[in-house]
N, C-alpha and C positions, 0 to 999 in steps of 0.2 A: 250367452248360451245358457237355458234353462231346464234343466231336465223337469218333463213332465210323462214320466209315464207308471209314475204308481198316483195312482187316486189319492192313498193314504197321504203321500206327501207334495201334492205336486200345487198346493193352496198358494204358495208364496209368488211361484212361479206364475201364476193366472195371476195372483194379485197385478206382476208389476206388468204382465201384458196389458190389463184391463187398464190400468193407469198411462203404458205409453200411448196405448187406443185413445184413450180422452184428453189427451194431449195432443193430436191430431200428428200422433206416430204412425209407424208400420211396422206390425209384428210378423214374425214366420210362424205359421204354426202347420202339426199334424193335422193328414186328414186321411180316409181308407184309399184313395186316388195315389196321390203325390201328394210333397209338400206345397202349403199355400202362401201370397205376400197380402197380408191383409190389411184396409183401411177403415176406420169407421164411417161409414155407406152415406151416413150423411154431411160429414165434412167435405167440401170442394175441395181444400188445398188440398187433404190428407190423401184424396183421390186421385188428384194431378201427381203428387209426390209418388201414389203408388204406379201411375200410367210411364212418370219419369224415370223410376227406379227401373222399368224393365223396358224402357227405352221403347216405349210404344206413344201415339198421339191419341185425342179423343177420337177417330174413328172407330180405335179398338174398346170399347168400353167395357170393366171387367163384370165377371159375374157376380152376383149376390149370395151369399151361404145364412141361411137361416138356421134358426134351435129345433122349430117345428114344423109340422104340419101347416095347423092354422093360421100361422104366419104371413103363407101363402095370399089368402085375402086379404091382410092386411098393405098385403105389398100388388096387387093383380088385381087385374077386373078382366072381367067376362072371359074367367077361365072355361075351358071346353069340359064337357063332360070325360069327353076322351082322354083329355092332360091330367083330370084328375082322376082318372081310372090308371093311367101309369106311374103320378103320383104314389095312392093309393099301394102298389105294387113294387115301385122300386127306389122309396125313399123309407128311410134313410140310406145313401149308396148313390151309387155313378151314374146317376143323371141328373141331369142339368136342362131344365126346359124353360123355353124364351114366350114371354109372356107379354099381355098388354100392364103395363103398368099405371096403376092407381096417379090419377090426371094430377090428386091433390097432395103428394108427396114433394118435401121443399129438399131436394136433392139435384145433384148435375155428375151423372158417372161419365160424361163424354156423350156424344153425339148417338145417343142408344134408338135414336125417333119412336118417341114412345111406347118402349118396352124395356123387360128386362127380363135375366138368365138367372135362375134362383135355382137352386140345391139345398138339399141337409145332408150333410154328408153323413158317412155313420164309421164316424169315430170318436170314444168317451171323451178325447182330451179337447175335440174340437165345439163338440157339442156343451161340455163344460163350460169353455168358454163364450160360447155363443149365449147358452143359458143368461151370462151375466153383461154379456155388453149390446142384446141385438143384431139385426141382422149388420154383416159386414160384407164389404165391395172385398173378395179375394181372388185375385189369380195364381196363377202357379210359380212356384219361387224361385223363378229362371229369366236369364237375359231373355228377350225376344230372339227366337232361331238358334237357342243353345237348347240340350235335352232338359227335360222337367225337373225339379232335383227330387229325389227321392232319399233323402236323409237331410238332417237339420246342418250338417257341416257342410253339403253340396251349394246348398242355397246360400250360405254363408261364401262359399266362395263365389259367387258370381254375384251377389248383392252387396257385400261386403259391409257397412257404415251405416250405410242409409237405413236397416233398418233397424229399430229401439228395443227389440226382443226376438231371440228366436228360441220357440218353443223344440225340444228335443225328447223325441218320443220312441225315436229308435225308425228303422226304416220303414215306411209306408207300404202297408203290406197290399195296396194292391198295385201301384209300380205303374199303372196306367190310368190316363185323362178319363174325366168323365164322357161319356156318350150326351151330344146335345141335342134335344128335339126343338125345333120351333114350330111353337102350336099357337102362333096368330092367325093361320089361313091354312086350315088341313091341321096334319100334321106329318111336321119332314125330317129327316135325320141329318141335319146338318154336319156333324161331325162324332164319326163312327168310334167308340172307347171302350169303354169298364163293359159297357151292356151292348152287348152282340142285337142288329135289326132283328133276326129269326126271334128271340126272347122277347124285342119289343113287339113284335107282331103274334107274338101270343095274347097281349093284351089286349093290341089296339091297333088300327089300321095307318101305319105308321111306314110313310115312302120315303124312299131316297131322295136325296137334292140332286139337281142334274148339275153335274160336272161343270164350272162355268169355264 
């Protein structure tokens, strides 16, 4: 357990995440959501380790948490005008939208059929981090079917070993999952969080998934 929540001192702490990261570890870190279990995005094992750690299989394939904006392209093709108009609006923060994914990226998050779920979240400790290692594969740092955890000790209790750092930032002050849109065809709300639809449809014309 690492405390990062003064900028002024929190250098060591990133040091030794950015080190278990490139060791094809999994760190916890802060984010404005919940807390997250994170992998380096292009590691397979490190991927599977983090799909294993929360007791999930590749059909669940986790989301990507980028530093920036621009980033965006780097990882996405044939973003919508739309997606980047809510981009635009609600990033850094609690959405999370599913994308076609760039054909020529040597990565395997699981059975994603060519796409992926990217974010920047907007929080300093997480963005810090990203700054220096890339975008990373993160989910939320809970068993599969247990609540989110919302502090670095929570996540620690239900991950316990598996993972090689956990960043401690103090509680995640927005306490709720991000809102996901997928904008391969339209765009749908697939899972309703942080960003209320009324908000998202102040930007962009942005439907419900129908109930399956």
């Amino acid at each position: 357990m690492r405390d990062c929540t003064d900028p002024a001192t929190w250098g060591p702490a990133l040091d030794e995440a950015v080190h278990a990261l490139g060791r094809g570890g999994l760190v916890v870190l802060p984010t404005d959501t919940v807390y997250g279990i994170a992998a380096d995005a292009f590691d397979a094992r490190a991927v599977a380790s983090l799909l294993a750690a929360k007791g999930r299989g590749r059909q669940m394939p986790p989301p990507v948490l980028v530093p920036a904006v621009p980033t965006l392209d780097g990882l996405c093709t044939d973003v919508p005008d739309a997606a980047r108009a809510l981009v635009e609006a609600f990033w850094p923060g609690g959405l999370t939208v599913i994308l076609r994914a760039q054909p020529s990226l040597t990565w395997d998050l699981g059975e994603t059929r060519g796409t992926v779920a990217v974010r920047m979240p907007d929080h300093q400790a997480a963005l810090a981090l990203l700054a220096r290692t890339g975008p990373l594969a993160v989910s939320s740092a809970n068993r599969t079917g247990n609540p989110a955890a919302l502090t670095a000790a929570d996540a620690a209790e239900q991950l316990g070993d598996v993972v090689s750092v956990y960043l401690d930032a103090g509680a995640a002050p927005g306490g709720v999952a991000s809102s996901i849109v997928d904008a391969t065809d339209g765009l749908r709300l697939v899972r309703a969080g942080a960003i209320g639809l009324d908000r998202l449809r102040e930007v962009a014309d942005v439907t419900e998934a129908e109930a399956s």
